[in-house]
C-alpha positions in Angstrom: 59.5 34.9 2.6 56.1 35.9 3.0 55.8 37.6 -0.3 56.9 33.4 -1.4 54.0 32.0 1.3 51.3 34.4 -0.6 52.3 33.3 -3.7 51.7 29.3 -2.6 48.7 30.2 -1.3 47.5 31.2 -4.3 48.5 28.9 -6.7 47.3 26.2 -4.2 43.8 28.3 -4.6 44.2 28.4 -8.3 44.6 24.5 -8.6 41.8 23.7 -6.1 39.3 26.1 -8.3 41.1 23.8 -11.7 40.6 20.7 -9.7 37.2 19.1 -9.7 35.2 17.9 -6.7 35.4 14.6 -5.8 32.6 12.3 -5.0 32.2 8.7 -2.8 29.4 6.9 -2.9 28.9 5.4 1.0 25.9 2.8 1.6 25.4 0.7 4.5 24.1 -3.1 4.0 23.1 -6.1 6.1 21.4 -8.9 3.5 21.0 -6.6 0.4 21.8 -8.9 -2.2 18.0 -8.3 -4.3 19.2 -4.7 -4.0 22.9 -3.8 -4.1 23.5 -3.8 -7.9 20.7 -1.4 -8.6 21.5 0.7 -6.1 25.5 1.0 -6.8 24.7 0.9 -11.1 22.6 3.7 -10.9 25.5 6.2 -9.9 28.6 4.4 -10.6 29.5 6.1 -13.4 30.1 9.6 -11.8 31.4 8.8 -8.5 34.7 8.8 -8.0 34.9 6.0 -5.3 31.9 3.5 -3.9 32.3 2.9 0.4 29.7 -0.1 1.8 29.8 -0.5 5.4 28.7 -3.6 5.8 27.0 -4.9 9.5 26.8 -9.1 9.2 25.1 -9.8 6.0 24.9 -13.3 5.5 24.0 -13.3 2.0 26.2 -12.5 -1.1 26.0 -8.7 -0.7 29.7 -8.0 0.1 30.6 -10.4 -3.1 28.3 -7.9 -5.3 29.5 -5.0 -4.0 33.4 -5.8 -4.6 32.3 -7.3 -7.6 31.0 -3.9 -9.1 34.3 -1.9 -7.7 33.2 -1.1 -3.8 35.3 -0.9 -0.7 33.7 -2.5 1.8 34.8 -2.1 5.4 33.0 -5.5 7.8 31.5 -3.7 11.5 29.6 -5.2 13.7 25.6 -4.3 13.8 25.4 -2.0 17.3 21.8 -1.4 17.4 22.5 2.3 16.2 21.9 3.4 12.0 24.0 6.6 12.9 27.2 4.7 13.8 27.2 2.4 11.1 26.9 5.5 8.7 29.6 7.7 10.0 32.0 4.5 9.8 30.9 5.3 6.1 31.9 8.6 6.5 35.5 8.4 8.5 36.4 5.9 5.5 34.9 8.3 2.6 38.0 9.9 0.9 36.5 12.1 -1.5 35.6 16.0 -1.2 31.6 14.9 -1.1 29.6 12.4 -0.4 26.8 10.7 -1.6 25.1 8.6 0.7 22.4 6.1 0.1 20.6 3.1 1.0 21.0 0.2 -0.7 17.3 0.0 -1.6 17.7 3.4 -3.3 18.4 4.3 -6.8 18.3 7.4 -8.1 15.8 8.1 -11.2 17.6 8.0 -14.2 17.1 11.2 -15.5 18.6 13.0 -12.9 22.1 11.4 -12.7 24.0 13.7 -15.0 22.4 16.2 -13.1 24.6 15.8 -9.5 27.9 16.6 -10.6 27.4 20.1 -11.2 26.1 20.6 -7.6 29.8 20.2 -6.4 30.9 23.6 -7.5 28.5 25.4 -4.9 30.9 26.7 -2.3 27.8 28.2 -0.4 26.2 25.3 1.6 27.1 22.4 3.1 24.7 19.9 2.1 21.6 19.1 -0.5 18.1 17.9 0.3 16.4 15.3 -2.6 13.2 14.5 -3.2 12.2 11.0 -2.2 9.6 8.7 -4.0 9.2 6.0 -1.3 6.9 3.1 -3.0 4.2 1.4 -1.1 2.0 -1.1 -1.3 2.5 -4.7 -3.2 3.8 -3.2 -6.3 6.3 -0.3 -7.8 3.8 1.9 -8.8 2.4 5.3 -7.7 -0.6 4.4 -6.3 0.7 4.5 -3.1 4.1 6.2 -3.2 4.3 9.0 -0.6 7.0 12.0 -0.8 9.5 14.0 1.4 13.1 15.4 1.5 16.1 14.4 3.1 19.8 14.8 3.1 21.3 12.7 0.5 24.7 14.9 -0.9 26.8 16.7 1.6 30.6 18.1 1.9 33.2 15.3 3.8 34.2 18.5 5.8 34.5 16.4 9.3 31.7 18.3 10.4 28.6 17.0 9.4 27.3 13.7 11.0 24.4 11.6 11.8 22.5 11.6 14.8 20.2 9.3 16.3 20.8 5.4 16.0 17.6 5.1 14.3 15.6 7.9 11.8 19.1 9.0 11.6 19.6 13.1 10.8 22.6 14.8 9.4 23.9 17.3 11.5 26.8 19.6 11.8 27.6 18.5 14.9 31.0 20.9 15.4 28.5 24.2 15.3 25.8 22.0 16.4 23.2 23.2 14.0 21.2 21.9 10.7 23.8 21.6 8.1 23.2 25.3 5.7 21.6 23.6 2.5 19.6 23.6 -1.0 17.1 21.8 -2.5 18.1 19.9 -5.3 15.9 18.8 -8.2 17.1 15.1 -7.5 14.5 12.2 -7.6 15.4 9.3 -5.2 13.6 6.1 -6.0 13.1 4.1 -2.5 11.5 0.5 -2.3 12.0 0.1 1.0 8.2 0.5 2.3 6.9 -1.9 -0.5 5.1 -4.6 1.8 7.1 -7.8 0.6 10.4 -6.1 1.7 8.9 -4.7 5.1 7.6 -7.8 6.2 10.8 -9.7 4.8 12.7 -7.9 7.0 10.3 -7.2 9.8 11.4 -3.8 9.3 7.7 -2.8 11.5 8.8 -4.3 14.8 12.3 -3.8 14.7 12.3 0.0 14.3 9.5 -0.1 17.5 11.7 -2.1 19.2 14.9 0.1 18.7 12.9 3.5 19.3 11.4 2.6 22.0 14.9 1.9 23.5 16.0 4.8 22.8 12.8 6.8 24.3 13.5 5.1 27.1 16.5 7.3 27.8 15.5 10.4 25.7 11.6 10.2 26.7 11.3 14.3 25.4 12.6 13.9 22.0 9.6 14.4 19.8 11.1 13.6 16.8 11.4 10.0 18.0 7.6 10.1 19.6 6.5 11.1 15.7 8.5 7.9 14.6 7.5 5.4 16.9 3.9 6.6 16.7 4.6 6.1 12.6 5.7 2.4 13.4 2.8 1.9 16.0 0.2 3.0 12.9 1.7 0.6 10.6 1.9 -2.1 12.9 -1.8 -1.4 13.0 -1.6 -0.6 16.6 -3.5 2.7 16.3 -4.0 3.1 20.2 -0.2 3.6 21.0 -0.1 5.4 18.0 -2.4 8.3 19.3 -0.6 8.3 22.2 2.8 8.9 20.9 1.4 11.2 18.0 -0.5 13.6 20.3 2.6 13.7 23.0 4.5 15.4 20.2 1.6 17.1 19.0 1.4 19.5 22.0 5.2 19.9 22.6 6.1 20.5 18.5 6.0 24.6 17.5 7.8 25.9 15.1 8.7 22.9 13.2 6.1 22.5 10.0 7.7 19.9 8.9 7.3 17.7 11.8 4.2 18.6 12.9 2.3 18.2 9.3 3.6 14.1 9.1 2.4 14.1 13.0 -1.2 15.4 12.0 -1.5 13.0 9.0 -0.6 10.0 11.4 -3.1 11.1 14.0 -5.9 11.7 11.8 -5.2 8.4 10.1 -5.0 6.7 13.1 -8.5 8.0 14.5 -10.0 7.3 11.1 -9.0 3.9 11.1 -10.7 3.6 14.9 -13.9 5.2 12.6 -13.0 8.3 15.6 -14.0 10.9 13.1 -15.4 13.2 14.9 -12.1 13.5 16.6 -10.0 13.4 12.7 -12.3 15.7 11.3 -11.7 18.1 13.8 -7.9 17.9 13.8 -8.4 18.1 9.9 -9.7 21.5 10.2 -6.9 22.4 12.3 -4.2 21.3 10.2 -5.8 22.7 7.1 -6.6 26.2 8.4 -2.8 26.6 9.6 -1.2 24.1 6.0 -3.8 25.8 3.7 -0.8 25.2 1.1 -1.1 21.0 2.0 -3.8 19.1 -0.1 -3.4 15.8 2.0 -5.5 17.1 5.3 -8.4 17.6 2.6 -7.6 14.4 0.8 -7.7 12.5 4.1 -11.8 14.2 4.9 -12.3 13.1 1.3 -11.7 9.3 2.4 -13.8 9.7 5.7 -16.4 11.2 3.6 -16.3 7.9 1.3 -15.8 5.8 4.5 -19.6 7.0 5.6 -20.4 6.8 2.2 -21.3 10.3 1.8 -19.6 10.7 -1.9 -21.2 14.0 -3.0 -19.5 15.7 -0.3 -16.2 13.4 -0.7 -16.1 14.9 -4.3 -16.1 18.7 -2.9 -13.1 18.0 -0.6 -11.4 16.1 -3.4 -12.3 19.1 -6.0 -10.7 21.3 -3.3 -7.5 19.0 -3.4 -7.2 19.8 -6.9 -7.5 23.9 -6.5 -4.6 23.8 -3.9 -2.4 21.6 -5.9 0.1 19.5 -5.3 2.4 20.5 -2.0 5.9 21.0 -3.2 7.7 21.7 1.1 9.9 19.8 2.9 7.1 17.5 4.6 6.2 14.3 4.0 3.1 13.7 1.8 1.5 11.3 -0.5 1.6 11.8 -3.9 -1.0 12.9 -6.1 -3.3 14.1 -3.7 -3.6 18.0 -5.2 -3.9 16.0 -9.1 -4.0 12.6 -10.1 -4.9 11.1 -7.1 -7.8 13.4 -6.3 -9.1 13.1 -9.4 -9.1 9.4 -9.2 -11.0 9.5 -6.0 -14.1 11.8 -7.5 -14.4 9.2 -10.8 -14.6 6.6 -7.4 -17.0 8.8 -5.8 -19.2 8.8 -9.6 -19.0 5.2 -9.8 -20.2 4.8 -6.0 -23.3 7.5 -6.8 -24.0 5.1 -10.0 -23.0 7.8 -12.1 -21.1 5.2 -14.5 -21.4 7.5 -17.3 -19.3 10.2 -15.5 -17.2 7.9 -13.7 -15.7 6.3 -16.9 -15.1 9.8 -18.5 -13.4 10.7 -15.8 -11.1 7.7 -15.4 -10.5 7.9 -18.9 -9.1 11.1 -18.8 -7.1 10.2 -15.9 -5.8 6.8 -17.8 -5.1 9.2 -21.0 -3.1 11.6 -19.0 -1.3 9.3 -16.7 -1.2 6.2 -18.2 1.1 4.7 -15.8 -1.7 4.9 -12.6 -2.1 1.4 -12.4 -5.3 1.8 -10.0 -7.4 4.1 -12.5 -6.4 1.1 -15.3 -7.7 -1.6 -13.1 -10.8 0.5 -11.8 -12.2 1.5 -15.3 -11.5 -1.5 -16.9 -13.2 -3.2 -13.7 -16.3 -1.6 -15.1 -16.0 -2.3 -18.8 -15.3 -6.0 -18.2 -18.5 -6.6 -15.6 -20.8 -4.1 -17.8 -19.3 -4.4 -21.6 -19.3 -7.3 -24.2 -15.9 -8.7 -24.3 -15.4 -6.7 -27.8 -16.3 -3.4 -27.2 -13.6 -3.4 -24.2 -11.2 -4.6 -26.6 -12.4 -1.8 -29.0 -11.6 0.5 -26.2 -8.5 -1.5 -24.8 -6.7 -1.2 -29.0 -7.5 2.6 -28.6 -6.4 3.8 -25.3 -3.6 1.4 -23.9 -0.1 1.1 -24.2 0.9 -2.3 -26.1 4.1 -2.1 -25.3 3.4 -3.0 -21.7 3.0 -6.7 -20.8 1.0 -5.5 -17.6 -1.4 -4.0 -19.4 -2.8 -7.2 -21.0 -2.2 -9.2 -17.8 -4.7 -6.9 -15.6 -7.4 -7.2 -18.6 -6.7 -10.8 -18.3 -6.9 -11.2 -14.2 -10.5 -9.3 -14.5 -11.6 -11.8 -16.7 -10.3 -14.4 -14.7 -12.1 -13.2 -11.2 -15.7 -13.0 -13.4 -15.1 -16.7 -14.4 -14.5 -15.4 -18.6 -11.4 -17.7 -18.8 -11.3 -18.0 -22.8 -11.2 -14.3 -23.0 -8.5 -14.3 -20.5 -6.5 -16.7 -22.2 -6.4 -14.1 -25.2 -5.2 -11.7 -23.4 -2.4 -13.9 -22.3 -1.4 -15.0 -25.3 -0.5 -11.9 -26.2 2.4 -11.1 -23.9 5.2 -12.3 -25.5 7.6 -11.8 -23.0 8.4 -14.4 -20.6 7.4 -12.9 -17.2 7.5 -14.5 -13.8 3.7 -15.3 -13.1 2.4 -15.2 -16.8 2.5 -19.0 -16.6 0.6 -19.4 -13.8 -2.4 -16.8 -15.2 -2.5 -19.3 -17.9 -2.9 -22.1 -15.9 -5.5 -20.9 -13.8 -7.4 -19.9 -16.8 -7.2 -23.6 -18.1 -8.0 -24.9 -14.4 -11.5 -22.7 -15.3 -11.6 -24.5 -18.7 -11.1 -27.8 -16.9 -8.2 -28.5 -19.6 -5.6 -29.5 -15.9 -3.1 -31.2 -18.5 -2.6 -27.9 -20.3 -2.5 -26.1 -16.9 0.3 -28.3 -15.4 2.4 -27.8 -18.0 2.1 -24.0 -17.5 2.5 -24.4 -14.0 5.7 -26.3 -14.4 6.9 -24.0 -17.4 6.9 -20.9 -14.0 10.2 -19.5 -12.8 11.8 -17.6 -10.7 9.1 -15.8 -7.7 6.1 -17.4 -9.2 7.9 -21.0 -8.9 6.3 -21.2 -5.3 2.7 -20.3 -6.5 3.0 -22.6 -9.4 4.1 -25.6 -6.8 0.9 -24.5 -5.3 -1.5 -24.7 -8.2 0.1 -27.9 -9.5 -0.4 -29.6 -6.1 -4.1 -28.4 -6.3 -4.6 -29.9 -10.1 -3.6 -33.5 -8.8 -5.9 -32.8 -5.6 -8.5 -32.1 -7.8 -7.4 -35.0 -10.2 -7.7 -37.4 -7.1 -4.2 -37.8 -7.7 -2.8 -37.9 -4.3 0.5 -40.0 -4.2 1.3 -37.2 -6.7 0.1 -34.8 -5.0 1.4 -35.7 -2.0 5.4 -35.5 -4.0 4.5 -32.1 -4.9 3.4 -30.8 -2.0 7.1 -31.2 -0.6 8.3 -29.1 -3.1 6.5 -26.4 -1.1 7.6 -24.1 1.6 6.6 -25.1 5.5 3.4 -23.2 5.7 -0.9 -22.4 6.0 -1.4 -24.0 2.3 0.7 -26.9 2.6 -0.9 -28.3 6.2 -4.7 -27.2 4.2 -3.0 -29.3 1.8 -2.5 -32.3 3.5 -5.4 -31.6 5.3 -7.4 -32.1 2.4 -5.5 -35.4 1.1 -5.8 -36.7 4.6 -2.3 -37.4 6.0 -3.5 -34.7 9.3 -6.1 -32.4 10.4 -4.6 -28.6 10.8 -6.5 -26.5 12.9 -8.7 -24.0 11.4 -7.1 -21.0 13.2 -3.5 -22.1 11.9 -4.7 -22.5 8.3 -8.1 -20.0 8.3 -6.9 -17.7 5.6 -5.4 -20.2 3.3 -8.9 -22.6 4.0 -10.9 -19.2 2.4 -8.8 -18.2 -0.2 -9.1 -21.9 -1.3 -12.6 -21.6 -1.0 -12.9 -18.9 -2.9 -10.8 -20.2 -6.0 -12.7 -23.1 -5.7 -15.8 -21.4 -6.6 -14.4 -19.4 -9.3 -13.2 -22.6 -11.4 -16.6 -23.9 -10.3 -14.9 -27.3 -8.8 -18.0 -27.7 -6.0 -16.5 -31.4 -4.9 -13.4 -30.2 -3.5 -15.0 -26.8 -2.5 -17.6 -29.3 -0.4 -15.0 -31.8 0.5 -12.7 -28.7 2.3 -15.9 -27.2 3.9 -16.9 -30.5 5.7 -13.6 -31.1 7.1 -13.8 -27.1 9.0 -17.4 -25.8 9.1 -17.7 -27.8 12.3 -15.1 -25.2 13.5 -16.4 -22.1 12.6 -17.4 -19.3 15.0 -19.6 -16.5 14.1 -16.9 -14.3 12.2 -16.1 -17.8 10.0 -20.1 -17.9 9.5 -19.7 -14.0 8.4 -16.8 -14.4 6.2 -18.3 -17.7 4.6 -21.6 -16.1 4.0 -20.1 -12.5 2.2 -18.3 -15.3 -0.2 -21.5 -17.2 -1.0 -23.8 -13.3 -1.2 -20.2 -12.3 -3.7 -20.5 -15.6 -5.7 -24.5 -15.2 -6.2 -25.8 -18.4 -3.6 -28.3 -16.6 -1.8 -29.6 -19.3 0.2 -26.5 -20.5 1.8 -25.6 -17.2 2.2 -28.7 -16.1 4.4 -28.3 -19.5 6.2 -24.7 -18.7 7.5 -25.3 -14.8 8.6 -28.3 -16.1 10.5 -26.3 -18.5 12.4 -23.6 -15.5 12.7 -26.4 -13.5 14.1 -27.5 -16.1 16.5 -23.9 -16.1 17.7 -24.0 -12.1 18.3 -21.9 -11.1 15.4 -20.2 -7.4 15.4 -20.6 -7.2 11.6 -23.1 -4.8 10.9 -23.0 -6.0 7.3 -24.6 -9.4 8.3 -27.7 -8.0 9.8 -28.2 -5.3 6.9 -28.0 -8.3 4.5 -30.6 -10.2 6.4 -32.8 -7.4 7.0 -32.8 -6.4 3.3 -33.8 -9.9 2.7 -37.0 -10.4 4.9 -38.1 -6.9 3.6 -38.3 -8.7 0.1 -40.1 -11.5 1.3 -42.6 -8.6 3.3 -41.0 -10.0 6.8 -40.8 -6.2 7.7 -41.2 -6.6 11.7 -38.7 -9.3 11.1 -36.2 -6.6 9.2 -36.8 -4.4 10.9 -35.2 -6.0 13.7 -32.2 -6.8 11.7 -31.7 -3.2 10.5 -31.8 -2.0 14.4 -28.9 -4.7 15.1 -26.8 -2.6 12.0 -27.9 0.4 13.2 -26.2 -0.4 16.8 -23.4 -1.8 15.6 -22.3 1.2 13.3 -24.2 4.7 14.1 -21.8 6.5 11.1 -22.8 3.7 8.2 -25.7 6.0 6.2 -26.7 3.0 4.9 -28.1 1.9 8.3 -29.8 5.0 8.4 -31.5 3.9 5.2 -32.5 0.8 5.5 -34.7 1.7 8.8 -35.8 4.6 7.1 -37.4 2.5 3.8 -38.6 0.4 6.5 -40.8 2.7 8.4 -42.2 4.3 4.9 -43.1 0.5 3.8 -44.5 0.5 7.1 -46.2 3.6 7.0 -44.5 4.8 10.1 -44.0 8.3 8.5 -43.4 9.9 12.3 -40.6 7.3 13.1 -39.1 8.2 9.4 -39.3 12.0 9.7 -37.4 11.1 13.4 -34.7 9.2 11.3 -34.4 11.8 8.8 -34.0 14.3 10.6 -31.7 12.6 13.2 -29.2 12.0 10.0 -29.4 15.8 8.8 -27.9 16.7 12.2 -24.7 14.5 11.2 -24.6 14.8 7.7 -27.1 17.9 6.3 -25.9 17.7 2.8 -27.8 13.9 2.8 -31.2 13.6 1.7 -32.7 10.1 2.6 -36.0 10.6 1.0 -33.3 10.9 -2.7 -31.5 7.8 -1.8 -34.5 5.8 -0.6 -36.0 6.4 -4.0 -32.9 5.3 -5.8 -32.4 2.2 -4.0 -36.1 1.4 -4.5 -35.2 1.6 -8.4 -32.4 -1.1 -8.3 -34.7 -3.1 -5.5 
């Protein structure tokens, strides 16, 4: 009998060694529609069954899922991410599982690569690496990295913990699950801006941690999270205060305590606190020598008191560290691409154009996808370069096979006003991409040709329909078309553009602080197609409502466009008012120096210098003052009261180079 037993046992061994591993994909949705499919096609084809919890959508995501071979199981939202997924989990049926959001996909050249990862009967679980997009665009520009736990055994073991910034945990031997790092890219689009503000993902998750620190007020994890949230919600005060309680309580977890010195010297940097960042930056370097980021994020402070020669060594230093390859999260790029893109900035800000372009160009040639280091050099080219020595260079250098490519060139050209040179740029695309229409009919709006611009506008699709409902309503405004107008303009959404809109055809008078944004974006695109009617038609209606930061932000947009006059006029009545913009008075003073007023700009320069003690450029403008003046004592005194911040700055160097370009 037991000789029989021994023998089952091991012919049940044999045929679970024969036997492959089974895999479930398990996602959770609520409104993923724009999402699902991508998610579920990327892996389909090697798992073995496809789980979706679903918590209330209201859209068609259960219908897309079913549709592409899911099981989905309908449970009701509890306020808890950790519940919803180990629903997943109690319904998964295979020996694995792959779990993912449904705004995830992994790349594509790492599919054929998970399968194998089955047969490793020595850990529990896998961690992959995560490329989580930011910004307004897929791109890497502003895509940060980290790890997490995406492939684990459906042992009954492991779970997740927390109900939000969910961990998977053994939770039988109540420990980390025993894992590997897998060479596994996950693609995540969930921090693009469009879909956090879509989903209002900010306040929600600062809503639901708070909660829960309300009844776990020691766990530091969730005090790094919320003071995450706080910092993207812009609210860099609570942000501190949550980073810094987990600061001191963190020890021996690197992980953790990296991401909670990033956020904290972020946040102070944003409050311009850098005495207090740059101090916690030498901290975190001298104990993470192996994590360019703490070096990348002096490099930015550096450029945010615009002293670039020293920005460039901390960025250099970025480089000979490298890129960080642990288990924290950081941005990517900073120890290669990235750093290298910020010391071609740093060139360009020194007016060393002739080493900035070399240097973005080897940056373009080598990574051809950065979209920034495209825009940036060819943001120099187009304002310094005939129009057919940057195509020379555009024909040599950039991918054709890229739509984007020629609708950047074009946009440039758009924002200096070249619209014909634009238009050839468009109409080489031929693809039909959502917003390509509307390009073109800005660029005949410039050309005054609004015929050929409506019918682009109403050739739009998809996304860009809304814009182009915009621009066409605009056209018949500036057509003194109204009634028409006034047709159109219920094609658009409830919102600032359509009451600026009505505003302007005179059916009601918004107020300027609901519509203020749309009123100077409108401004603004009223002076790049030069149409000065409507520009002074709008401006009538609201000037009488400005306060002193409407008189500031009117009079940088007249100082961009080249109207000096009206631009001194409106930062002297922002001054009157007591404006905070140290800009304004640095802009005035430089003016009554060149009209000799030097008492008078000197005055002016005093007000910057007040206003912003860390701006270099303050420091500068007082200083050429006093030498015009021939104050040479109160010049030494500024001099030298600069070297004691910032020793590597000569002012005598840049007062002599800005007297050049004076």
């Amino acid at each position: 009998m037991n000789e029989n037993t021994d023998i089952k046992k091991q012919l049940a061994l044999l045929n679970s060694e024969l036997k492959p591993s089974t895999l479930s994909l398990c996602i959770i949705t609520k409104d993923e529609e724009k999402n699902i499919s991508r998610c579920i096609n990327s892996v389909k084809d090697i798992v073995d069954e496809i789980v979706v919890v679903d918590t209330g959508s209201k859209d068609r995501t259960a219908e897309i899922a079913e549709s592409l071979g899911a099981r989905v199981i309908h449970e009701k939202w509890q306020d808890d991410f950790s519940k919803a997924r180990n629903t997943a989990i109690e319904h998964a049926k295979s020996d694995w599982i792959l779990f993912m959001d449904a705004d995830e996909e992994v790349k594509k050249e790492d599919v054929a690569k998970i399968l194998p990862l089955l047969n490793d009967d020595t850990i529990e679980a896998y961690t992959f690496k995560f490329v989580n997009y930011g910004g307004s665009n897929v791109s890497d520009d502003f895509a940060q990295i980290h790890y997490n736990f995406k492939l684990f055994r459906n042992n009954g073991k492991l779970k997740y913990v927390y109900p939000i910034h969910e961990n998977l945990k053994n939770v039988a031997d109540d420990r980390e699950p025993i894992y590997k790092k897998a060479d596994i890219t996950i693609l995540h689009y969930g921090y693009l801006s469009e879909i956090r503000i879509e989903k209002n993902k900010t306040q929600r998750y600062i809503k639901m941690i708070s909660d829960y620190l309300l009844e776990h007020p020691n766990d530091m994890f969730q005090h790094v999270n919320l003071g995450v949230e706080y910092f993207n919600a812009g609210e860099y005060r609570k942000a501190i205060k949550h980073l810094m309680i987990a600061q001191k309580a963190l020890n021996n977890t690197p992980p953790l305590m990296i991401r909670t010195l990033m956020y904290l010297i972020s946040a102070h940097s944003a409050l311009k606190e850098y005495e207090q960042a740059l101090s916690l930056i030498n901290y975190a370097a001298a104990r993470y020598p192996q994590v360019p980021d703490f070096r990348f994020l002096e490099g930015n402070i550096y450029i945010e008191q615009k002293r670039y020669q020293k920005a460039v060594e901390m960025f250099t230093e970025c480089l000979s560290i490298g890129e960080y390859n642990g288990m924290a999260n950081t941005t990517a790029g900073t120890g290669s691409y990235k750093a290298r893109y910020m010391i071609a900035f740093c060139y360009e800000k020194l007016g060393q154009l002739h080493d900035a372009v070399q240097e973005y160009t080897k940056l373009l040639i080598a990574k051809p996808g950065y979209g920034q280091v495209f825009r940036k050099l060819f943001e120099i080219f187009v304002k310094n370069e005939t129009p057919e020595t940057v195509r020379e260079f555009f024909d040599k250098y950039v991918e054709k096979a890229n739509p984007a490519n020629f609708a950047i060139l074009a946009q440039l050209y758009l924002d200096i006003g070249e619209f014909d040179t634009a238009l050839q740029y468009l109409e080489e695309i031929n693809v039909d991409i959502g917003g390509l229409n509307n390009l073109k009919g800005i660029a005949y709006m410039g050309l005054k040709k609004y015929d050929d611009a409506l019918k682009c506008f109403e050739a739009e699709f998809g996304k860009s329909r809304n814009m182009s409902v915009y621009y066409t309503s605009l056209c018949y405004i500036i057509l003194k078309n109204l009634d028409r107008a006034k047709d159109i303009l219920w094609e658009l959404e409830d919102s600032a553009d359509k009451k600026l809109f009505l505003s302007l055809i005179g059916d009601m008078r918004a107020k300027l602080d609901d519509i203020r944004e749309s009123f100077f974006q409108l401004l603004s695109f009223l002076l790049k197609i030069n149409e000065f009617e409507l520009f002074n038609n709008a401006l009538n209606i609201y000037n009488i409502d400005f306060g002193r930061d409407d008189y500031a932000r009117y009079g940088k947009m007249m100082q961009d466009y080249g109207f000096e006059e009206p631009a001194v006029q409106s930062y002297i009545i922002a001054a009157e008012r007591n404006c905070q913009n140290a800009e304004v008075y640095r802009y005035l003073a430089q003016k009554a120096m060149e009209k000799g007023m030097n008492d008078d700009a000197l005055v002016m320069a005093s007000n910057a210098l007040n206003l912003d003690k860390t701006d270099i450029d303050n420091y500068m403008l007082i200083y050429r003052l006093y030498t015009i003046m021939n104050k040479n004592d109160e010049a030494e005194l500024i001099d030298k009261i600069v070297k004691e911040m910032y020793p590597e700055i000569n002012l005598g160097e840049l007062a002599a180079i800005a007297h050049k370009g004076f």
